[in-house]
N, C-alpha and C positions, 0 to 999 in steps of 0.2 A: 310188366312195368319196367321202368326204367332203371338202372342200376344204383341200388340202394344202397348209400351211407348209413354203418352201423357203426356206433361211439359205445364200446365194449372196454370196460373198468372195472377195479375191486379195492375193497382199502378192506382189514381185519383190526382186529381188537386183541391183543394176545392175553392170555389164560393168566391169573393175578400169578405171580412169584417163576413165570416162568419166562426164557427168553427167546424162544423160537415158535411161531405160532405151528399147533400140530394140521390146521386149516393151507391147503394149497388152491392155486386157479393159475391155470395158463390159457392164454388167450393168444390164439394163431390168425393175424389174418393175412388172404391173401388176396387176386386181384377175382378171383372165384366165389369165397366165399369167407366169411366171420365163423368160430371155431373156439369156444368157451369151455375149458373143462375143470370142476369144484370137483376135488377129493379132501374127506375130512378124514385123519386117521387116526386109528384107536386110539385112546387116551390123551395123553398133552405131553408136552416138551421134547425132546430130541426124538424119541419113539417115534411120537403120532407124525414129525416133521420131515422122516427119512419115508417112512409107509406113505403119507399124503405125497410128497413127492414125486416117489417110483411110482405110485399110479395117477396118477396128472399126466406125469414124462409119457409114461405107456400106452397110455389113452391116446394126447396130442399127438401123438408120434405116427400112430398107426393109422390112427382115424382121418389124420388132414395127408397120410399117402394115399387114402382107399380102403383102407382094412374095413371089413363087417365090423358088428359092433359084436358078433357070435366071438370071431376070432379074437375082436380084441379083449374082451372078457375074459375069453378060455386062456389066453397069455398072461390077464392079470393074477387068475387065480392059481395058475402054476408059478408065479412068480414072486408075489408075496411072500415074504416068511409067516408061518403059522404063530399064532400065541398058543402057550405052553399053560397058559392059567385058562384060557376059555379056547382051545382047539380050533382059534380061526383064524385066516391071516385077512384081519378086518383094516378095509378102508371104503366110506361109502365115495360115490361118483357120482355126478351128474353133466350129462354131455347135452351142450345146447351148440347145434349146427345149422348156420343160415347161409344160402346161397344169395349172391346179389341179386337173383330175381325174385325174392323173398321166401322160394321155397324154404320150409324148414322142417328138422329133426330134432326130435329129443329127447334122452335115455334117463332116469331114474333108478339108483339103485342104493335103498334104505340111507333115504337123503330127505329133508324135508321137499317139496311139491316147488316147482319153476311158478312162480306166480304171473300169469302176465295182465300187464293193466293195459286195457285200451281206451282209452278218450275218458278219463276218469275213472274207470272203474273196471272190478277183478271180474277177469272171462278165464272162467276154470276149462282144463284142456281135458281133449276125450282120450282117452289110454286105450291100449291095448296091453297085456300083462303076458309075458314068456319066463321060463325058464332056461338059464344059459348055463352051463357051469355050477348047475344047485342053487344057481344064486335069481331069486324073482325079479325080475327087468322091467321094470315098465315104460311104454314106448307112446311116442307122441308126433304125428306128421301133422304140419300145418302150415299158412300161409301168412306171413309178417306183413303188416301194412304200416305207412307209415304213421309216425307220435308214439308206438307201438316202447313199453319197455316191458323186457324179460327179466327178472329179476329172480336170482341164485343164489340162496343164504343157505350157511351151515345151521347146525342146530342148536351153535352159540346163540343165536335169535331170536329162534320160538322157544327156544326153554331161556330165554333173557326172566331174571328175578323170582326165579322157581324156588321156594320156599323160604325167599325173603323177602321184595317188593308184594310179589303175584304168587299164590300157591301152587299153580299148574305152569307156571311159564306164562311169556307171554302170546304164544299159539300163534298155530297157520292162518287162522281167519283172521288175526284181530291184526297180525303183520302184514295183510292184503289188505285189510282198510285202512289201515292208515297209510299204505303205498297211495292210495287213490286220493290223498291230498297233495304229495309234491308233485307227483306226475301228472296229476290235474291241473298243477300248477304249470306243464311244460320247463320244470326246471333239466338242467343238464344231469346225463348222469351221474355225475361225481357230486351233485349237490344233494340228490334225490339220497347217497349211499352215504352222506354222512350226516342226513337227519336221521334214517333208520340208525346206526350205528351210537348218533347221539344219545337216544331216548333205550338204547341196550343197554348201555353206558349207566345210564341213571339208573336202569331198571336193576345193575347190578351197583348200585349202591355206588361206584367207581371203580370197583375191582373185580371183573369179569370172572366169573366162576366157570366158564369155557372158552375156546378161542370160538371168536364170533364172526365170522366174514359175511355182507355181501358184494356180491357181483351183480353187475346189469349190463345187458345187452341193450342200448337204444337205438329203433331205427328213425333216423333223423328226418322230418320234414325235411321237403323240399324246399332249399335256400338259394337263390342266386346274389352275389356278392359282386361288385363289380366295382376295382379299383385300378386306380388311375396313379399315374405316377412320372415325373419324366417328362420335358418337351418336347417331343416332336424333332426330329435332327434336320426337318426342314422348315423354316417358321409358316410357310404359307398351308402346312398341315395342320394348323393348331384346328380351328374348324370343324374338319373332317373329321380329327380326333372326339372333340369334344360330342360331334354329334350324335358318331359309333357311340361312345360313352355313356351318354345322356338319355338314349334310346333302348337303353337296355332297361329287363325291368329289376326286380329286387333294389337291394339297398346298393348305396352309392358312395365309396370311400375315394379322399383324391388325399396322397401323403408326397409334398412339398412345396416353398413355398413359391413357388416360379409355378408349378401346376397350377396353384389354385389360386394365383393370378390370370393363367390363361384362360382357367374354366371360368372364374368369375368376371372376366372382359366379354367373353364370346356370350355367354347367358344376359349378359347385363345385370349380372346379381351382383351387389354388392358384398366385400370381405371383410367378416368382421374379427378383429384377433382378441383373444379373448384373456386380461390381465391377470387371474389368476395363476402364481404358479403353485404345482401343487407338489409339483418333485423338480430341485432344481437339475437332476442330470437330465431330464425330459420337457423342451421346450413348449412355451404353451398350443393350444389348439385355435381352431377360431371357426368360422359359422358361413355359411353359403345358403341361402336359402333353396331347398328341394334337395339337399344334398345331408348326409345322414352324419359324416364325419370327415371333419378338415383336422391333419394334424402338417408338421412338421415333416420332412423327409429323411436321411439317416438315421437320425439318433433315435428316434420315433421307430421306423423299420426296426431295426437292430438290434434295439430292446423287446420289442414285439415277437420277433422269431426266437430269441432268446427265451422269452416267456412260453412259445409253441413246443420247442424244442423236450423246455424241462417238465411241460403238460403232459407231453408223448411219455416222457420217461417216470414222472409220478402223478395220475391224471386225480388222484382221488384224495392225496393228501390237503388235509386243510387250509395249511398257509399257501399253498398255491390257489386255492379258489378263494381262498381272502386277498391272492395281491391282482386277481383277474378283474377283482372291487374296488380295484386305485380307482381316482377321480383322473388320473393324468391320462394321457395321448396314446400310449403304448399299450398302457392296460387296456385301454377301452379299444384297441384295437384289436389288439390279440383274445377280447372276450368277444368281439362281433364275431370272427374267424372263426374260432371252437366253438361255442356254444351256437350261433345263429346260419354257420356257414356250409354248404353241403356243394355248391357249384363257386368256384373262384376265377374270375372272368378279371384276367388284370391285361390293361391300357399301358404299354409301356413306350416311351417316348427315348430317342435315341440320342439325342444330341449331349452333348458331353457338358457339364457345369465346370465353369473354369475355374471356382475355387475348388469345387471337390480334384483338382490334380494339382493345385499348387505345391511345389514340393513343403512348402513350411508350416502345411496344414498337416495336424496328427493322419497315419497311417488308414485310420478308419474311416475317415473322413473323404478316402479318395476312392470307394469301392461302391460308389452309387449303382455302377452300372452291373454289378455281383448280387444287392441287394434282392431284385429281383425274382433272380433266377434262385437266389439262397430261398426267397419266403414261398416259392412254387413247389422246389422240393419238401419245405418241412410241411406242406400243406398237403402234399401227397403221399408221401410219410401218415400224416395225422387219417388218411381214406378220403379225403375230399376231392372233384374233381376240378383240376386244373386247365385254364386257356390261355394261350399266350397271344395277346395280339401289337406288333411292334409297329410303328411309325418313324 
């Protein structure tokens, strides 16, 4: 297959009265392969959060050089400090490893079970069971296809409401069926891991009686995105551009308003701009008929990459997937990109705008031609793949 986008996330719930979740996940990727590792450690607060930790660090470290997973066991368990009340130096693991040709791996050790949902519904994986270091492994090789999510909770989740809501917790089955409603839904991962976390949430009454994490691996349908931006630095190119442009397939973004006067003359479509404002620092959008989203150019960009940037850096927090739900130009921008985007095919146009250099225009306003090349990086940054094609 062809080289798969995987959108790999985690948000936690921390432990009532404590300040450090004792729940860890590091997530390594590179241009080879996506690299997930959940270690939950003994107990809660500063303890469980130094133990989860050093074996997250120990795991990721070794496993995304090459390490076996024999070696890097036999390192954890020489490495860990032992408890002195129950003689173990306890932290469980779970290593979920996908290469971009989907191949995958995945290690289990006294962690609740990787659940994966595919096309609606839980497909339990086949194991193989060793012994590494004392400690029972159980192993998992398979093949990721895409809509595919992997989905990695502590045991803050199946034991969510254990002898207050639910008297057994809420369990591995009934946390796979209700996985098979958002992921049925195609929703992103970070929306899929804060309806499970919401209904933990409830299940502990509001005050978590363990730290609760999940994590998901998604592997992304195939997306082609194709946006447009920028005139043409020769005008008798507009055409040519627009054709390129217009001939591609997926969804179709043009952000400026000189662009999408050119695409709307050469189409014969008419531009409609649309009165609404709905944020006044983000100019309004407007409507091209066959065309999925007309916004504004800088200010629009700007705030959009701004929103990728801070996605990258907290993908699972709330308010950032409540501001991906603006009605304005930049949100709806930057939620096509994340959520719907896996191939980023941008139309860049060379010619220079005279007001973006007039010296009396604010500083930001003169970096059109930076824009671009800024939203390709934070797009490849975020694993998607990028095309540049100039005019």
């Amino acid at each position: 297959m062809d080289s798969i986008c995987i959108d790999a996330c985690y948000n936690s719930l921390i432990k009532k009265n404590e300040e450090l979740c004792g729940d860890r996940v590091q997530v390594i990727n590179s241009p080879e392969s996506m690299l997930l590792v959940l270690s939950d450690g003994l107990g809660s607060g500063v303890k469980a959060n130094i133990l989860s930790t050093l074996t997250s660090k120990i795991i990721s470290t070794m496993i995304s050089r090459g390490a076996s997973i024999e070696d890097t066991v036999d390192t954890i368990a020489h490495t860990l400090p032992v408890c002195k009340v129950r003689g173990i130096a306890y932290s469980t693991f779970m290593i979920l490893h996908i290469q971009r040709d989907g191949k995958g791996y995945l290690a289990e050790y006294d962690n609740p079970p990787c659940m994966l949902i595919r096309g609606g519904r839980h497909i339990p994986f086949e194991y193989e069971e060793k012994t590494i270091g004392g400690k029972l492994v159980r192993e998992s090789r398979f093949t990721a296809q895409e809509g595919d999510y992997f989905v990695i909770v502590s045991d803050g989740v199946t034991q969510a409401g254990m002898g207050e809501t639910l008297s057994f917790g809420w369990g591995c089955d009934e946390v796979a069926e209700f996985l098979c409603g958002p992921c049925g839904e195609k929703l992103s991962a970070p929306r899929v891991i804060n309806r499970v976390l919401d209904v933990a949430k409830d299940l502990y009454l509001g005050k978590p009686g363990d730290d609760t994490t999940v994590s998901i691996a998604h592997i992304l349908p195939k997306q082609q995105v194709s946006l447009f931006s920028g005139p043409p630095k020769n005008p008798e190119d507009d055409a040519r551009l627009v054709k390129d442009y217009i001939e591609t397939r997926g969804l179709h973004i043009v952000s400026g308003g000189t662009s999408s006067e050119i695409l709307s003359r050469e189409l014969k479509r008419p531009l409609h701009v649309n009165i609404d404002y709905t944020d006044s620092d983000i100019p309004p959008t407007a409507s091209i008929e066959g065309i999925d989203l007309v916004t504004e150019g800088v200010m629009t960009l700007k705030r959009a990459i701004a929103m990728i940037e801070e996605y990258i850096d907290r993908p699972a927090v709330p308010r950032m997937i409540s501001e991906l739900d603006d009605p304005h130009g930049a949100a709806k921008l930057a939620k096509i990109l994340i959520e719907r985007c896996t191939h980023l095919k941008l139309f860049i146009g060379k010619a220079v705008n005279p007001a973006h250099q007039n010296p009396d225009f604010p500083t930001e306003l003169r970096v059109k031609s930076r824009l671009m090349d800024d939203l390709a990086a934070v797009m490849t940054r975020l694993g998607r793949h990028v095309e540049k094609n100039y005019y």
